[in-house]
N, C-alpha and C positions, 0 to 999 in steps of 0.2 A: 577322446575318440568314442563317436558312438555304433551301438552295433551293427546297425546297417555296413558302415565303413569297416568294420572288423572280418564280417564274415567276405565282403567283396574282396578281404587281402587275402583270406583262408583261399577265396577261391584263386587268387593272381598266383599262388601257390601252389595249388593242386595243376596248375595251367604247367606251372615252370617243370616240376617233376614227372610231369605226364609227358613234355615235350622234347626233356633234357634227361631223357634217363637215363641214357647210353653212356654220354658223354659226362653226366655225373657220379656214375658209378664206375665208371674207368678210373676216377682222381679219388676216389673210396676204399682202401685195401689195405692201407696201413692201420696197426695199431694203435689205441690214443695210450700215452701213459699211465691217464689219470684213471683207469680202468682198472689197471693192479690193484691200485690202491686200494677202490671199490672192490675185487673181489677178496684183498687179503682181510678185511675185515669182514666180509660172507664165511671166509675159509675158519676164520678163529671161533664161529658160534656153529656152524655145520662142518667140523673135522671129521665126526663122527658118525655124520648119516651116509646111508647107501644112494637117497635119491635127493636129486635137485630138481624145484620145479620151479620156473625160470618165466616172466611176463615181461616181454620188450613192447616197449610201448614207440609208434613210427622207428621200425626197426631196419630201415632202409635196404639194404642189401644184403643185410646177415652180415657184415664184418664182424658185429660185438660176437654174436655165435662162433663163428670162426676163431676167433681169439680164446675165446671161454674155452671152447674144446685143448685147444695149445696148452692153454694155463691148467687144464686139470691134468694133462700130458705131465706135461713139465713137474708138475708139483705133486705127483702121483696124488694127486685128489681123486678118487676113487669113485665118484661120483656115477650113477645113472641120472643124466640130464633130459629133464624135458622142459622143451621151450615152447610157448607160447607169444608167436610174434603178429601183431598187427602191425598195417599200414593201409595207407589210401591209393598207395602206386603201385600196381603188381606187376607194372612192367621194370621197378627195381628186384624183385625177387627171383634170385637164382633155383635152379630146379633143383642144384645140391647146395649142400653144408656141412664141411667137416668129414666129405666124404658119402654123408648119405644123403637120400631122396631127401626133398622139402615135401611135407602132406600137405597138401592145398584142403581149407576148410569142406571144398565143394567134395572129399574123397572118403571124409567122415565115416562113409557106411562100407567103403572096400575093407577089404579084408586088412590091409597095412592098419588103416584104421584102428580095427578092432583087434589087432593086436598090440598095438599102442594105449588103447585105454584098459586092456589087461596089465598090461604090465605094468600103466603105473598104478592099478588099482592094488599089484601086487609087490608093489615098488620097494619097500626095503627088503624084501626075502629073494626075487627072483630078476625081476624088471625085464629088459628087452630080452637079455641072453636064454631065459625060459621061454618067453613067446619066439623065440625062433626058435628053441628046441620043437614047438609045437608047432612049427608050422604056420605061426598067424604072424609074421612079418617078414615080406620078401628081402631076400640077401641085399636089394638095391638098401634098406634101411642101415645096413651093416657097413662096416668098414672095409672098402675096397684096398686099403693101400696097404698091399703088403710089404710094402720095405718099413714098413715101419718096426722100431728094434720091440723085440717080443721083451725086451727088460723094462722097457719103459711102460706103466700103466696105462691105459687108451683108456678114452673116454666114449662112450655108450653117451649118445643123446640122438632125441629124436625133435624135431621142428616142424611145428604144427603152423601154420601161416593161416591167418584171417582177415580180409580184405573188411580192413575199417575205416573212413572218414571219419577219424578223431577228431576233429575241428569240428565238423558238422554236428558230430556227438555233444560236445561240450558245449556250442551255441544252444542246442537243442535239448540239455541237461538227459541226456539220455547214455553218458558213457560210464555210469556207475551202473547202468541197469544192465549195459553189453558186455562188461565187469563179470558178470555175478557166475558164480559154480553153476556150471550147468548148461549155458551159452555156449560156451566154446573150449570150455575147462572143466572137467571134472575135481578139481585141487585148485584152493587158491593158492598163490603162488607162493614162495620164501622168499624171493627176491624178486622185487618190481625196477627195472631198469627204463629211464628215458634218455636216451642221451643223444644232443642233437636234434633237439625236439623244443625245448622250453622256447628258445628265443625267434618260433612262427608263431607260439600265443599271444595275441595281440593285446589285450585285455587282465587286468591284474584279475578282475572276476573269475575268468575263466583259469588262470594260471593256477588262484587257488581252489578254485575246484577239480583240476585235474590232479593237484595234489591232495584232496581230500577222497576222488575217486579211486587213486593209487593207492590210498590205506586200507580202503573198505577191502580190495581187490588181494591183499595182502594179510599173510598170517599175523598173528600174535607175537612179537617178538621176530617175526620176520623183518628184511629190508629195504628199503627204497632209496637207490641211488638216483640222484637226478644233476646231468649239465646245465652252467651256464654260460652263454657266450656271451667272452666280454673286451669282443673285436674292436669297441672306439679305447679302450685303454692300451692299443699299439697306433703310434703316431701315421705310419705308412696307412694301414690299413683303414685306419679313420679319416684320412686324410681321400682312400678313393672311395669311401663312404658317402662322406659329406658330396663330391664330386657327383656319383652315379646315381646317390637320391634326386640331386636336383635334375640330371636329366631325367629320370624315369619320371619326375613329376610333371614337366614338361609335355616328352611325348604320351605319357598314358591323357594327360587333359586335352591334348593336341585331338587325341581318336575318341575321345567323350567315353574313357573307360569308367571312369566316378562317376557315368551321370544320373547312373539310377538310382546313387546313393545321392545325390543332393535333388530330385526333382517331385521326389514324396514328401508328402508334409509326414513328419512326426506325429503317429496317435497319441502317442507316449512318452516320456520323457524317461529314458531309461538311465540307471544312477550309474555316474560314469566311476571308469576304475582312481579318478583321483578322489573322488569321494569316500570307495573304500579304504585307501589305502590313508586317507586322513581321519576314518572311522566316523564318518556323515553316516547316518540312514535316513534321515529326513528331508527334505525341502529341496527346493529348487536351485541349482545355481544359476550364474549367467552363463557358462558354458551349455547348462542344459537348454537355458532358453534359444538360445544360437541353433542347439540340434534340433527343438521343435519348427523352427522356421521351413516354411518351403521354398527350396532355391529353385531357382528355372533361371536357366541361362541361355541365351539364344544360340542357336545352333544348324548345322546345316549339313545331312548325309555324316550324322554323329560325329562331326568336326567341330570349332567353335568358330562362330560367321565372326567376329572382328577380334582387334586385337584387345582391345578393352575387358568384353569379355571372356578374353583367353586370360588374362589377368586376375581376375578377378575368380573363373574357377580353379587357377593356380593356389590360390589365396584362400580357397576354401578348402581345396585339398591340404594344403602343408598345414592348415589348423587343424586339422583333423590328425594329425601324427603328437604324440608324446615324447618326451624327453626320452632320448637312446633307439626311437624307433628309425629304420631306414629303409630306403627302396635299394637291394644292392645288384649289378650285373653279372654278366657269366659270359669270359672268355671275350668281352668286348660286342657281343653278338646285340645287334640293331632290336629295340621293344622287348627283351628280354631280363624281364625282372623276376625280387622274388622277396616279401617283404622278411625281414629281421631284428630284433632286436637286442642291445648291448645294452646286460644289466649292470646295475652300480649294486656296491656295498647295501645301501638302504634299503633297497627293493629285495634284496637277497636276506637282509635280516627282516622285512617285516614279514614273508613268507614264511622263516621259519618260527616267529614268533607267533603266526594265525593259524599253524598248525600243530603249538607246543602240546595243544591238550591230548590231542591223536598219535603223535610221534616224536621222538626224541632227535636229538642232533648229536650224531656219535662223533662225525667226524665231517671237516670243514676243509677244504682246501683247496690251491691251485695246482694246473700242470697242463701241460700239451702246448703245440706251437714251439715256433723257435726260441720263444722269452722265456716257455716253460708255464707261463701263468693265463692262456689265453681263455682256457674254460675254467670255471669255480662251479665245483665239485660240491652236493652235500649226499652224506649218507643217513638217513634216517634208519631207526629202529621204531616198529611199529608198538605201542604199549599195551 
């Protein structure tokens, strides 16, 4: 896959959750399993601190937040939480979470704000509960629910939301620099969370630069849990996989949606991610010479004028897909796609193996879905 095709699926993506965000954050509310997991090994290296600062990377509608508050409930984790969530769809983000306001980056400079970055500058001695002694965080920041049992520990977090195109970032090598202290964070974080996020990267390039941006963006001995979805290892599921790629490759060639990626010649021969992932840095392949080609296929009001060659840019599109990558639907609804991919074993150890030198593998696992095994799980320790 070369890049031009990668970034036009980031966008067949941005299309789908811009256009389906109602109806995909309605089937969003449950808890995933494999999340415990993830924080019970946060909870055994931070037992002891006052504050947590917390980086969700495409944080969808705050469920993981939602749940993390639950779990410092439950487990009187004691925690002052502050989250740091980005995403590219802000029409998934709720106005609360866990009870309180969401701070929209645009609000930086109100007074919520600035009682937010007080407190966590003051964050193991005081945190939010001194800045609303003082008056710099309006009560919407606080906990509304009073039934809640005054025995049970509540958790204090505050969510900070920052309208990111990650994809666009990481084509553009610019999401280590949106990263950095100062941007949008005053603290890097202790725990960097992506979940439900890895299998839109199209690109093994990119996959392990967003996991090399996640360390930079991450303390010392800090965390990075990160999903993978790995939906062709259930036979059902794979089964309308295989099924709704092929339509979606159909009709997107039908409306000449790939056609700006095949009608450019190539300046460049850009090194494809089976390159990296077989540790090539030099020379050309035959795949590469394929992406330097200029396609032009005839065509007519962005449709394709015959059948031959409707054939024929079918045939340059499903080249362009790698093993595990799919076009998948939603709820049956006509030109509605959204691209994804289902990792294997090997892809999953060679990432962890390109990032040995940066961060550690504490813990490896499955869980979620009905089989229990549908996302694999890794938690890094930052070194």
């Amino acid at each position: 896959m070369d890049v031009v095709f990668a970034e036009k699926l980031s966008e067949l993506n941005n299309d789908f959750y811009r256009n389906q965000a109602v109806s995909f954050s309605d089937t969003r509310h449950a808890k995933w399993p494999g999340w415990e997991r993830c924080l019970d090994e946060v909870r055994a290296a931070y037992r002891d601190e006052q504050a947590l600062h917390v980086l969700d990377i495409a944080c969808g509608n705050l469920r993981f937040e939602e749940y993390l508050a639950k779990y410092c409930e439950e487990l009187s984790a004691n925690w002052q939480v502050f989250v740091n969530a980005l995403d590219a769809c802000d029409d998934l983000i709720p106005e609360t979470c866990a009870g309180k306001q969401v701070i929209r980056s645009t609000q930086k400079n109100s007074s919520e704000a600035i009682g937010i970055n007080k407190a966590k500058k003051e964050g193991k001695t005081s945190g939010i509960n001194k800045a609303k002694k003082e008056g710099k965080v309006e009560d919407a920041l606080l906990s509304s629910d009073l039934s809640r049992s005054i025995k049970r520990a509540t958790c204090d977090m505050a969510v900070t939301f920052t309208h990111c195109d990650i994809m666009q970032a990481l084509a553009n090598n610019t999401l280590k620099d949106t990263l950095k202290v100062g941007n949008f964070s005053e603290e890097r974080a202790q725990v960097t969370v992506a979940f439900g996020f890895m299998h839109h990267v199209p690109l093994l390039e990119w996959r392990l630069q967003l996991l090399n941006d996640l360390v930079s963006a991450t303390v010392s001995d800090g965390f990075i849990c990160v999903s993978f979805w790995r939906f062709m290892d259930d036979e059902a599921m794979a089964a309308k996989a295989r099924k709704t790629h092929s339509q979606a490759i159909d009709y997107l060639a039908e409306n000449g949606y790939f056609d700006d990626c095949f009608e450019e010649t190539k300046a460049e021969n850009p090194r494809t991610s089976e390159q990296l992932e077989a540790g090539e840095s030099q020379g050309a392949t035959n795949n590469e010479s394929r992406n330097a080609t200029t396609f032009k296929l005839c065509k007519s009001d962005n449709k394709i004028r015959d059948a031959a060659a409707f054939e024929s840019r079918k045939s340059d599109i499903s080249q362009q897909f790698n093993e595990g990558d799919y076009l998948l639907g939603w709820r049956n609804l006509p030109g509605v796609y959204r691209y994804c991919h289902s990792f294997s074993d090997e892809e999953i150890d060679s990432l962890v193996t390109l990032v040995a030198d940066k961060a550690k593998c504490v813990a490896r696992f499955r869980a979620d879905g009905r089989t229990g095994s549908l996302n694999e799980y890794l938690v890094l320790q930052v070194r």
